[in-house]
PAZAVEX-253783 format. One record per residue (C-alpha): x, y, z; residue number from 1. Coordinates in steps of 0.05 Angstrom, whole numbers, plus 5000, padded with zeros to 4 digits. Example, Ala and Ser with C-alpha at 12.3 -4.5 7.8 and 13.67 -1.06 7.14 Angstrom:
% PAZAVEX-253783
+------+------+------+-----+
!   xx !   yy !   zz ! num !
+------+------+------+-----+
! 5246 ! 4910 ! 5156 !   1 !
! 5273 ! 4979 ! 5143 !   2 !
+------+------+------+-----+
This chain:
% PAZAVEX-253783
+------+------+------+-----+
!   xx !   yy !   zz ! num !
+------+------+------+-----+
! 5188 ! 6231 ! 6028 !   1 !
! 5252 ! 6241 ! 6048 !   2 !
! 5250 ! 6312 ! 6048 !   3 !
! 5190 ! 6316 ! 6096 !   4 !
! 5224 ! 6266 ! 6147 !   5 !
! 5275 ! 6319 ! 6146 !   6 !
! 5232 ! 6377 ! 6160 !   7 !
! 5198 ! 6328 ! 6217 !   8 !
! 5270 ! 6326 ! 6244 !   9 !
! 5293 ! 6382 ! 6241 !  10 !
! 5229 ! 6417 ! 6265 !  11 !
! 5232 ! 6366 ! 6335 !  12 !
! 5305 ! 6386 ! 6338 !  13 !
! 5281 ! 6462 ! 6339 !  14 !
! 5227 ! 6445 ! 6383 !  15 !
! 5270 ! 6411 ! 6430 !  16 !
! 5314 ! 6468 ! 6438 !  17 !
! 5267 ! 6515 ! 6453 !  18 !
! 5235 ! 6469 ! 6510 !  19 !
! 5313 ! 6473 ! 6527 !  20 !
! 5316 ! 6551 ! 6527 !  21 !
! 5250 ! 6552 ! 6571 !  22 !
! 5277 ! 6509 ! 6618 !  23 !
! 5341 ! 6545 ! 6624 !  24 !
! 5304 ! 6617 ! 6623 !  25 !
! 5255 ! 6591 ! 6678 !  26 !
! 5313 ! 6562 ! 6722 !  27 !
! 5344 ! 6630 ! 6719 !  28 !
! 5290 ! 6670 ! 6733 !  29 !
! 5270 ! 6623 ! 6787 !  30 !
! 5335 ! 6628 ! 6821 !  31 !
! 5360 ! 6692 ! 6811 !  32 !
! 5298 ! 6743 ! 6800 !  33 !
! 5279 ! 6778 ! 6867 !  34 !
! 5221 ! 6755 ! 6894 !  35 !
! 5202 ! 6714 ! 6839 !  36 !
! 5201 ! 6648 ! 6886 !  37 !
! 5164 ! 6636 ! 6953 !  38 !
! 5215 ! 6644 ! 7007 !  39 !
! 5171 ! 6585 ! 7039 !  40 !
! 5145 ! 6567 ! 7121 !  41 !
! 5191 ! 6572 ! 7176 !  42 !
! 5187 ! 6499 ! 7218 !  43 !
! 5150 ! 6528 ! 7275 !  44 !
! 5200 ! 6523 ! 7324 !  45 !
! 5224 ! 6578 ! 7288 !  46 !
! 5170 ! 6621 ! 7275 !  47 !
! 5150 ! 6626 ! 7348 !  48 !
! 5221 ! 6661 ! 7373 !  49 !
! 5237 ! 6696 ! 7304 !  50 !
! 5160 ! 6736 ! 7315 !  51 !
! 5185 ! 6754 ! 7375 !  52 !
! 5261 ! 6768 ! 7363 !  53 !
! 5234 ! 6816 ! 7293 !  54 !
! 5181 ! 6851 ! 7347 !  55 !
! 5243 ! 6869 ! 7397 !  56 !
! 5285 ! 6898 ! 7331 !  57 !
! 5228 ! 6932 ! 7306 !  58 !
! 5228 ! 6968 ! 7377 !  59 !
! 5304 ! 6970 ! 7390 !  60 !
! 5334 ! 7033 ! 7379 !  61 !
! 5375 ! 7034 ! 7311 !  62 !
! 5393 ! 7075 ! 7251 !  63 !
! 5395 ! 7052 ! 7172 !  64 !
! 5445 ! 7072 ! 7133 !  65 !
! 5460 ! 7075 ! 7061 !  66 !
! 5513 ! 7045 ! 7024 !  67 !
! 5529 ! 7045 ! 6940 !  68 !
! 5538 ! 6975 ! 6914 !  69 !
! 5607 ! 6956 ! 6894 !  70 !
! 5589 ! 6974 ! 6815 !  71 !
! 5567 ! 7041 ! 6843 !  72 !
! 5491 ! 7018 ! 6810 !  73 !
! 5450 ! 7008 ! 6868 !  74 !
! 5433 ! 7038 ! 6935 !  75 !
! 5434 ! 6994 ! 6994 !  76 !
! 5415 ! 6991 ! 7062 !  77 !
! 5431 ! 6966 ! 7126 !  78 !
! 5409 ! 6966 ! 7207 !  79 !
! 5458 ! 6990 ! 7251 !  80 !
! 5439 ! 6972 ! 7321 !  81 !
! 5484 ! 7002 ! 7372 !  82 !
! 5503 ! 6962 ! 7432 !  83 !
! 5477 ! 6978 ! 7508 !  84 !
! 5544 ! 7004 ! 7529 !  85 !
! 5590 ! 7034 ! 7477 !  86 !
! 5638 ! 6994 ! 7448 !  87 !
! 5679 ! 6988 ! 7394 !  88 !
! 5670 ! 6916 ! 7375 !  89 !
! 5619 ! 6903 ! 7321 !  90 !
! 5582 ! 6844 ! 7292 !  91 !
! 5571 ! 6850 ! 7214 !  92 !
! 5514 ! 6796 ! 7197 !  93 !
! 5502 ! 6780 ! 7132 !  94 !
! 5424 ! 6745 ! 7115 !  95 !
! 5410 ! 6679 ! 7075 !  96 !
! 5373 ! 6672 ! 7010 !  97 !
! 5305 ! 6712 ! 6996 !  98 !
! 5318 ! 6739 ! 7071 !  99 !
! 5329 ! 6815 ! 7096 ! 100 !
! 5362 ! 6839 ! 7163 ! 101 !
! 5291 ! 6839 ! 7192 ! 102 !
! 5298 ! 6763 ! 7183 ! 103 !
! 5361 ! 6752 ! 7226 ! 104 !
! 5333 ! 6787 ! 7285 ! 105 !
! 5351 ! 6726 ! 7336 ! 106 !
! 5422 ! 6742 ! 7312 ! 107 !
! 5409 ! 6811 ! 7313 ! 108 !
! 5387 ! 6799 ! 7388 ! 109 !
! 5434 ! 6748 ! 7403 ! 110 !
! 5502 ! 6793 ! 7392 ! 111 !
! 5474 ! 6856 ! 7429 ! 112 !
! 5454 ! 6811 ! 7481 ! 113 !
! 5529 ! 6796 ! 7477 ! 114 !
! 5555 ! 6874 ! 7482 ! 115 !
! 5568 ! 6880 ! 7400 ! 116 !
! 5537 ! 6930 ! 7363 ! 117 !
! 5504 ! 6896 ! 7295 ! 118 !
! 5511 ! 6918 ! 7235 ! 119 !
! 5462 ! 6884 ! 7181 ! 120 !
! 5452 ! 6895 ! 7110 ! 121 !
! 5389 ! 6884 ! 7061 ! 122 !
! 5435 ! 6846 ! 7014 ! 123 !
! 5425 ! 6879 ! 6929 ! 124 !
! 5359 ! 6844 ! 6913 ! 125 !
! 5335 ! 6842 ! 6992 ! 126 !
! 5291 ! 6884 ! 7035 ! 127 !
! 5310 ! 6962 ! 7032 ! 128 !
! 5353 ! 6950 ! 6986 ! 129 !
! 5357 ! 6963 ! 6904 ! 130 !
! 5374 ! 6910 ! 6852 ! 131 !
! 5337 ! 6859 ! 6812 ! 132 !
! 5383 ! 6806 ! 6821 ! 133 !
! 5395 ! 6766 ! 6885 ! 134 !
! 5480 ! 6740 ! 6865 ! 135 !
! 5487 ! 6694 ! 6917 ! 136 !
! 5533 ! 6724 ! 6956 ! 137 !
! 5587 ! 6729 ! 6895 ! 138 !
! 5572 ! 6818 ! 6886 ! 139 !
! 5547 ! 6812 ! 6956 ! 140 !
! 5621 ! 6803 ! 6977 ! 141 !
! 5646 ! 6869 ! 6955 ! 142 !
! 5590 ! 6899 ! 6971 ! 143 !
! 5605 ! 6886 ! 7039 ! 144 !
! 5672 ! 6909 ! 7039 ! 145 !
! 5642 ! 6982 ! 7025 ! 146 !
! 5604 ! 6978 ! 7089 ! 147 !
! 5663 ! 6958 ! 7120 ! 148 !
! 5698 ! 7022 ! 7100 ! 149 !
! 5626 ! 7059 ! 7120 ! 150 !
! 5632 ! 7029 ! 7188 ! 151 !
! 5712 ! 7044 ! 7210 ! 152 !
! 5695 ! 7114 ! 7180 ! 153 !
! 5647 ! 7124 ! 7226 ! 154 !
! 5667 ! 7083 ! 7288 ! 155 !
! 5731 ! 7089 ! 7282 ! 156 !
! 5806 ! 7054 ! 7269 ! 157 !
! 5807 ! 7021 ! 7324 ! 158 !
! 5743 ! 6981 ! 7316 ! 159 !
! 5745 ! 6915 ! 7322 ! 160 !
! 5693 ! 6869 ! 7275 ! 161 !
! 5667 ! 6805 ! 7266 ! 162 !
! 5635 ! 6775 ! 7205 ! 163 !
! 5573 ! 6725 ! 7221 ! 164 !
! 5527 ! 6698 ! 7167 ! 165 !
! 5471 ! 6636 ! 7157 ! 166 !
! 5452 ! 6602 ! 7096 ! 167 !
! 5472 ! 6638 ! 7030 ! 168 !
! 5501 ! 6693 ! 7088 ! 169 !
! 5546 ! 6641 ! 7114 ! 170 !
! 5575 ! 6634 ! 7046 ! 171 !
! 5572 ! 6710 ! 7037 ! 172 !
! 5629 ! 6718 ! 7090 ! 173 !
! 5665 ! 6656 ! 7068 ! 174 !
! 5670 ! 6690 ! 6997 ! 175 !
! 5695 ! 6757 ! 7033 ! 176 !
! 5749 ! 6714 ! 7065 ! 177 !
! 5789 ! 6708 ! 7007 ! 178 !
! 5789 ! 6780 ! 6991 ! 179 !
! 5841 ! 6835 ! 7029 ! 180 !
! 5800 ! 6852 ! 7089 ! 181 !
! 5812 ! 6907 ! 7137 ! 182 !
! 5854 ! 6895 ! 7185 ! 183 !
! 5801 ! 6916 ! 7237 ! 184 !
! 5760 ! 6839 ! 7217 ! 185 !
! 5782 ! 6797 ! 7275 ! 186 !
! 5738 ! 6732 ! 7261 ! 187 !
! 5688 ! 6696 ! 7223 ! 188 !
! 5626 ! 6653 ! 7237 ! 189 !
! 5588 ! 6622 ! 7187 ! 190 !
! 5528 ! 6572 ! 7193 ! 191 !
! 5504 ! 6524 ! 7142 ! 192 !
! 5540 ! 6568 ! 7081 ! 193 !
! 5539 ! 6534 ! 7015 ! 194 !
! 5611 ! 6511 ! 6986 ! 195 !
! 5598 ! 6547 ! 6910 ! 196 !
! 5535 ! 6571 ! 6882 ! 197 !
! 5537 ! 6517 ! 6823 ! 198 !
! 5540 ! 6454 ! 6871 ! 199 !
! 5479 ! 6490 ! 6910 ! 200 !
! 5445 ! 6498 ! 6837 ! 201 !
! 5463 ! 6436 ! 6833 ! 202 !
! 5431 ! 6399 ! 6890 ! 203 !
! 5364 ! 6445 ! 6884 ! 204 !
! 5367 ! 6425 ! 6807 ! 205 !
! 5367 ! 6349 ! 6825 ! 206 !
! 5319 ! 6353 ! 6893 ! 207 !
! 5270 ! 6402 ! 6867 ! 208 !
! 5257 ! 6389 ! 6792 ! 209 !
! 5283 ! 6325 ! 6783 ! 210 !
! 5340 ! 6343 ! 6727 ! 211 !
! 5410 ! 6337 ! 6718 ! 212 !
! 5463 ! 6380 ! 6738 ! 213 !
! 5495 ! 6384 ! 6670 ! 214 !
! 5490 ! 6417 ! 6623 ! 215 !
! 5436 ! 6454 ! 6648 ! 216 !
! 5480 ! 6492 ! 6694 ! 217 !
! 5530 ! 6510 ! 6642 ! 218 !
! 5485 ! 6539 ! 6599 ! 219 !
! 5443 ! 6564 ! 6642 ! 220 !
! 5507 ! 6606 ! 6679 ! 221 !
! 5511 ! 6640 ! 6598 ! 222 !
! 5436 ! 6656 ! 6609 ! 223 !
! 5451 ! 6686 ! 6672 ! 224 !
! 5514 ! 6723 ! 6662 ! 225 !
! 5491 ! 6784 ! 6627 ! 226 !
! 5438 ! 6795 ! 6678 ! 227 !
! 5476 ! 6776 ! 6747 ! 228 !
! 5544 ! 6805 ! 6725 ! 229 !
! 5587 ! 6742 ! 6738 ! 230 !
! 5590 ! 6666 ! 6717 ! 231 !
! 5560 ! 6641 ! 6779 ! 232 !
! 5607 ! 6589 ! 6760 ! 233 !
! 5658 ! 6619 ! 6788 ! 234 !
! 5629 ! 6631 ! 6857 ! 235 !
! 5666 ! 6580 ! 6906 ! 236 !
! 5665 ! 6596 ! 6977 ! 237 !
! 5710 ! 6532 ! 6973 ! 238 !
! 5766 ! 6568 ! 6938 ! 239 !
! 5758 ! 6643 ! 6975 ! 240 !
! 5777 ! 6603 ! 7032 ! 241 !
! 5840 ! 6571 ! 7008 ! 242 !
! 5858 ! 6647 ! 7026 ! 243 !
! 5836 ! 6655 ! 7093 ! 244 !
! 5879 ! 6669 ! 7152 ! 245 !
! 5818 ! 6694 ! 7207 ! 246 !
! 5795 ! 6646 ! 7251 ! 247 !
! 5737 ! 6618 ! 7231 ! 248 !
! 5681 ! 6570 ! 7259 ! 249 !
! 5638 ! 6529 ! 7209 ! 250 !
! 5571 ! 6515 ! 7236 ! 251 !
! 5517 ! 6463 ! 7205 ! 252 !
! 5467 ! 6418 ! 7227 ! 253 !
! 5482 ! 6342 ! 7212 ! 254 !
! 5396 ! 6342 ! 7175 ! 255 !
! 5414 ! 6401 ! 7135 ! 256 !
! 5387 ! 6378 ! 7069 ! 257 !
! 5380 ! 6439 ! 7032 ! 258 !
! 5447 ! 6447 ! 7046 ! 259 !
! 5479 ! 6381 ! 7051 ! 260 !
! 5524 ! 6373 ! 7111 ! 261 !
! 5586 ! 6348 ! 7067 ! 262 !
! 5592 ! 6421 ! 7055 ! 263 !
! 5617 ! 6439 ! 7108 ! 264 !
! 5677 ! 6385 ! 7109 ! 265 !
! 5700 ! 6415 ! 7041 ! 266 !
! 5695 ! 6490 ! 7068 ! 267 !
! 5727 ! 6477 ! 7137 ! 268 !
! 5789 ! 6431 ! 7102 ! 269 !
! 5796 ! 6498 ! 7053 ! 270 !
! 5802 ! 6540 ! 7101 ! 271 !
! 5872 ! 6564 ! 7114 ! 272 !
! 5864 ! 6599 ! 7176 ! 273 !
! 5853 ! 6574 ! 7252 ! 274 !
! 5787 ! 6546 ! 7259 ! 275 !
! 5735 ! 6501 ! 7290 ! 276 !
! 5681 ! 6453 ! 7262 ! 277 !
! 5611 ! 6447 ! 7306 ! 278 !
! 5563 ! 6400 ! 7266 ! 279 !
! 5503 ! 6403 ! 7302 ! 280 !
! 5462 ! 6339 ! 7315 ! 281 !
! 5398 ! 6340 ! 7289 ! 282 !
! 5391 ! 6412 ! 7264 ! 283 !
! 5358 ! 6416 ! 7194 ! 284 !
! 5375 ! 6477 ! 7149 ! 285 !
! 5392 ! 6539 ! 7182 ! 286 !
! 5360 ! 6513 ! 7246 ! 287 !
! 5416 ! 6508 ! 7302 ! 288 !
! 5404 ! 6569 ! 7335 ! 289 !
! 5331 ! 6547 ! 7348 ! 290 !
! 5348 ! 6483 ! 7365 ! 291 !
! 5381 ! 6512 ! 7423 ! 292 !
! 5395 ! 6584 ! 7430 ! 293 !
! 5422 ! 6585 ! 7501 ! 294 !
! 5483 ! 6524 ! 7470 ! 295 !
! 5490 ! 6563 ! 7407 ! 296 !
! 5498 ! 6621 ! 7430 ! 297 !
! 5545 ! 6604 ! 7489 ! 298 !
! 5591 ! 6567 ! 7435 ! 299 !
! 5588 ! 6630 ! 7387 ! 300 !
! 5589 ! 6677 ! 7431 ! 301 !
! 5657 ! 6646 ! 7465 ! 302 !
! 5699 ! 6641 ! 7396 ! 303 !
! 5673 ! 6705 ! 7375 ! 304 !
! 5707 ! 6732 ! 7448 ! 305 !
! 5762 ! 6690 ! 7434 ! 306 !
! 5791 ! 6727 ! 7381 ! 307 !
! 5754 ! 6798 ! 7384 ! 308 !
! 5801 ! 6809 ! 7446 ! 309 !
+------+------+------+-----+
């Protein structure tokens, strides 16, 4: 008798585990796996102007160019959309999660509007770009500083360059903040950007599926590393910007629930450089340009000035 309680025990125990394994497994795949969720509906507000922005880029004269990822692995692309008049100031925008460059057209128009020329990226795991894994911005931070060296080659050492990005791209240029940029990156703007990839786990963990933070995420960051190349653990836009000395402005809508506003109170006190804080009233997730383009992009566009000069 007591020998087949045991077996019942152990045998839950086992089943148990794997449920465990599945869950961690599916949660990885879910989150990290190119295209393997549903990017979702824009609010319509958005939709409207973004069909129209991605019709102007689609018919906007630009080039693509090509780019190795940091581990030399994967090919990636980019849009390079060259302002009216030439200049030597550019805007480097980087996209938010399961996006592309197509996606940020309305920034895309916004800054050659402005007189920049735009330079976007298909992130590794985006658009025209290779990879199987979408890293959150962690890779994606060196692999921007190779099309930073791609984009002084070619336009020169006396460019001058600005680093936007929304959503996981707003915590894309946070990351690169903390690395040794350039000396040709002037500024930084980033809107609704998450503070680390684990409390962002986190908070989709809890509002999506209903489960604890830990120690799901712990174990599911040893799941992930051999596939992502990192313990996502480790990626903190939070700490990258204990290291930053650019001017920065931290955008984010006071509804943002995806990403929660107190976000950006813990990125803009990290950040060691000058820098201003717009919360925007009203604006859910990655939605204060649409609230208002003509306010957003007047405030933008003048710190972007500000410090490009």
């Amino acid at each position: 008798m007591k020998k087949h309680r045991k077996k019942i025990i152990i045998g839950v125990i086992g089943l148990l585990l794997l449920i465990y394994v599945g869950v961690n497994g599916y949660l990885v795949n879910y989150a990290f796996v190119r295209d393997s969720a549903s990017l979702g509906a824009s609010a319509p507000k958005k939709a409207e102007l973004l069909k129209k922005d991605q019709a102007w880029l689609t018919q906007t004269k630009q080039q693509t160019w090509t780019e190795k990822s940091a581990n030399g692995k994967l090919t990636l692309k980019a849009r390079y959309v060259p302002a009216k008049k030439a200049t030597n100031e550019t805007i480097v925008i980087a996209h938010g999660y399961r996006e592309n460059s197509l996606r940020m057209a309305s920034y895309i128009r916004m800054f050659h509007d402005l007189g920049y020329n735009v330079l976007a990226p298909d992130d590794r795991g985006a658009g025209r770009s290779e990879g199987r894994y979408i890293t959150f911005g962690w890779q994606d931070r060196l692999d921007y500083q190779n099309w930073l060296k791609q984009l002084i080659a070619k336009k020169g050492q006396d460019s001058k360059i600005g680093l936007f990005g929304v959503s996981m791209g707003g915590a894309t240029v946070m990351m690169m903040s903390g690395e040794k940029l350039p000396k040709q990156v002037k500024v930084i703007v980033e809107d609704c950007g998450y503070s680390s990839i684990n409390e962002e786990l986190g908070t989709q963990l809890s509002a999506q599926f209903g489960l604890p933070k830990e120690p799901i995420l712990t174990t599911a960051s040893w799941m992930a590393h051999p596939f992502i190349g990192f313990n996502f653990k480790n990626g903190s836009a939070t700490e990258q910007l204990k290291q930053n000395k650019l001017p920065t402005l931290f955008i984010h809508g006071s509804k943002d629930s995806f990403v929660p506003t107190e976000m950006v109170y813990e990125n803009y006190q990290a950040s060691a450089g000058k820098k201003e804080l717009w919360v925007v009233k009203g604006a859910a997730h990655g939605m204060s340009y649409y609230q208002d383009p003509t306010v957003y992009t007047e405030k933008v566009g003048a710190f972007v000035a500000k410090y490009m000069n």
